[in-house]
N, C-alpha and C positions, 0 to 999 in steps of 0.2 A: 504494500500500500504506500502510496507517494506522498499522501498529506493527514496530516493531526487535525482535528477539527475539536475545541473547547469549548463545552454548553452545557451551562450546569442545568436548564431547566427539562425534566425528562419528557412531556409532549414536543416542545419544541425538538429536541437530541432524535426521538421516532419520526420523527418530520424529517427529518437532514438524513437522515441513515433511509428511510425510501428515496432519497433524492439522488443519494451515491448509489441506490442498487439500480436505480432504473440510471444511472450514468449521465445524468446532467449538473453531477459537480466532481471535481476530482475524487475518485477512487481511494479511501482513507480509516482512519478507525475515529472514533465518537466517543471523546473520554465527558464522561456526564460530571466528576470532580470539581467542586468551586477551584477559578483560578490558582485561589492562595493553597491550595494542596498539592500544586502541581511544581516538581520540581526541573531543574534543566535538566539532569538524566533521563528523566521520561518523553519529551521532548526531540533526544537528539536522536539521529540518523533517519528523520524523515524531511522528504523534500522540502515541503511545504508546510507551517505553520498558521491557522485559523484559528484566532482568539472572539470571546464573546462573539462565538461563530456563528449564532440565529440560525437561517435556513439556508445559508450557506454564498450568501450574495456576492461574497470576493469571490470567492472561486468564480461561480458564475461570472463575474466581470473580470477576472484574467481572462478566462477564455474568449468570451467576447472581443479583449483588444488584443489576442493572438499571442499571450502569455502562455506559454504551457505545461501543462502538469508536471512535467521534468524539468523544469525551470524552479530556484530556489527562492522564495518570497517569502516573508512572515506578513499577516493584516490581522487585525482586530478595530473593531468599535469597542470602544469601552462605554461602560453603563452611562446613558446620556442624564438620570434623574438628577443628579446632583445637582446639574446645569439647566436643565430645562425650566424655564418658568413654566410652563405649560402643566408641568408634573408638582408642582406647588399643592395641589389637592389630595393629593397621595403623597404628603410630606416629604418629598424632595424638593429640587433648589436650595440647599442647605451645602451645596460646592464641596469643599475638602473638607470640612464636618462629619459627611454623609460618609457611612460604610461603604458604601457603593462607591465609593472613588479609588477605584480601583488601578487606576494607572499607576502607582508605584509598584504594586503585586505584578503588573506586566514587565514595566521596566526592569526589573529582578532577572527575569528571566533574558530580553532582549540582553541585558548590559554581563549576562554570564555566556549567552549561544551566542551574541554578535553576526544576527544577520548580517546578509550581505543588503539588503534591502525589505522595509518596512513600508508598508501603505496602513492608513489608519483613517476614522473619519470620526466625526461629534457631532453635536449639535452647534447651531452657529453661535448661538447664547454663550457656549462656554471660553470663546473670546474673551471677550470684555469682561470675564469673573476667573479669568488667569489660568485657565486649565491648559490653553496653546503653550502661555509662555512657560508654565512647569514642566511640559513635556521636552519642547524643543530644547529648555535649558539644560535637562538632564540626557538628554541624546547629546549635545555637543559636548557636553562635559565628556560623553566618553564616546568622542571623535567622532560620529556621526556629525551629516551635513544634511540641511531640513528644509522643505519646502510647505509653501497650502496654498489652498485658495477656497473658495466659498462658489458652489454651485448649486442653483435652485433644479430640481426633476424637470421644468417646462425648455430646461435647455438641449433637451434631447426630444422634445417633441411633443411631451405631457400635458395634460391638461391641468397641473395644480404646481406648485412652488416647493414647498418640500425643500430648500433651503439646508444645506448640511456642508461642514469645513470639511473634506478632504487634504489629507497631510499624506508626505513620502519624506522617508530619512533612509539615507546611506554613505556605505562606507567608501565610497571611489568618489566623490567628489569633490575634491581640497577645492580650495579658493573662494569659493560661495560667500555672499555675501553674511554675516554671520547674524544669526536671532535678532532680531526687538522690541521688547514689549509692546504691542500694538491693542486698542482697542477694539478693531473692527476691522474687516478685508473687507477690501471694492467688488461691488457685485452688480451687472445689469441693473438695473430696474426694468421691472414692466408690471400694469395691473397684472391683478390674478385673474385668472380665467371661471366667468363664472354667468351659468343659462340665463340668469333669472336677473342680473344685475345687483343680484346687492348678493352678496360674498358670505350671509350671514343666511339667509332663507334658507336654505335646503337642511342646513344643519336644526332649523327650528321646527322642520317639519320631520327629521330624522328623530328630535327630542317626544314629537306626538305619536310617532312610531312608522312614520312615512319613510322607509331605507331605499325606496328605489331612486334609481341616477343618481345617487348620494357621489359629488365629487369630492376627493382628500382635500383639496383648498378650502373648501364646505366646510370641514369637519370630519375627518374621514377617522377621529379618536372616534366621535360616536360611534358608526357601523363597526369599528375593531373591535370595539368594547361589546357591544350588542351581541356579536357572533364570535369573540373567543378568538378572534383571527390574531391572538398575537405574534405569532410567526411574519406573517406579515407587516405587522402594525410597526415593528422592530427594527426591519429588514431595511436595508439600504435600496437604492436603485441602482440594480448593477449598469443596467447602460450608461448612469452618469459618472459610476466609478470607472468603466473602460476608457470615455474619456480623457480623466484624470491619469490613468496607466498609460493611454496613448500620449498624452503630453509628455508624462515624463519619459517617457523612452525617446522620442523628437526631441528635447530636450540635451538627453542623455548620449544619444546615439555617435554622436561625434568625440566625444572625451576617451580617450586612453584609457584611462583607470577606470572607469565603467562599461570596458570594453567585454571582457572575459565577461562580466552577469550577463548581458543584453548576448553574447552570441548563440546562446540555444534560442533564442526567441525567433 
């Protein structure tokens, strides 16, 4: 098996284990273990690396941007609640307080295997409440070179916004301009897309128990919540992650020292 895949919750972990056997995500084993139990030995001699793995959405977006199973990558989303205001009702928003912040428990691991390259994504919220600048500052400290940016779902064609920081660190990139605390990354603007002209309807008729054509710009936490879909509700959009993978490898593609990862690709 080529890739580890990390998900402690066991409906979601039965979700992603039908997804590798009917083979539309890397080929892998399904450890259901909270992060913090997982040490680097367990870990090592697998290709690929999938943390707070949900239904398996990197994978699916390597492939997408023509990354391949045999190709060596670590991703993870880390738990968004801490950062989310959205999640404030279910007593997160509470940032490095919250249990759930679990980025140091990842870094542990990254700064003991030393991928060769990491993809990673948040909420856009945890910008401006310093979850970027703790990451990228503890990847540089131990020699990783870090990128992001901020990509809404409608950039690939979507009908809703969905708004999420996509980040990549790696070890082959000397020179890069190094970290800075930033509050905020530059994103298009455009309205959200929405039938009825006001952004808030469908979600009020979702509340009366109306779920059809329910769009995620709507409100699409209610129909998740309604139907259990958290696997979804979780998930990234992998065609905006291919994106993201596709840039950095244009990006990447001409440097030397990033030469040897990018040539299986």
């Amino acid at each position: 098996m080529s890739a580890y895949y990390n998900e402690n919750d066991p409906k979601t972990a039965a979700w992603l284990r039908e997804l590798i056997g009917a083979g539309l995500v890397a080929d892998g084993e399904v450890d259901e273990r909270s992060i913090a139990d997982v040490s680097p030995g367990d870990v090592r001699g697998f290709v690929q690396c999938h943390f707070f793995a949900g239904i398996g959405g990197w994978s699916c977006a390597l492939r997408l941007a023509g990354w391949g199973d045999d190709v060596p990558v670590w991703t993870g989303s880390c738990p968004c609640q801490p950062w989310s205001v959205a999640n404030l009702w279910q007593d997160g928003g509470r940032g490095a307080g919250d249990d759930r912040h679990l980025w140091p428990v990842w870094f542990h691991l990254i700064e003991a295997e030393r991928p060769a390259v990491v993809f990673g994504e948040q909420v856009e919220s945890a910008i401006r409440r310093g979850w970027l600048d703790e990451a990228f500052s503890s990847l540089e400290g131990a020699g990783y070179s870090c990128a992001a940016a901020v990509l809404p779902a409608r950039a690939v064609g979507t009908e809703h916004e969905r708004k999420r920081l996509y980040w990549v660190s790696d070890t082959g990139s000397e020179g890069r301009q190094r970290h800075q605390p930033v509050a905020c990354l530059p994103v298009a603007a455009a309205q959200a897309y929405t039938v009825d002209g006001d952004v808030l309807t469908r979600a009020r008729r979702a509340l009366d128990g109306d779920l059809s054509g329910l769009l995620p710009c709507d409100g699409v936490s209610v129909v998740m919540e309604r139907h259990a879909l958290k696997g979804y509700g979780n998930a990234i959009v992998p065609e905006v992650a291919a994106e993201f993978i596709r840039a950095y490898r244009d990006v990447t593609a001409t440097s030397p020292a990033t030469s040897a990862t990018l040539a299986g690709l």
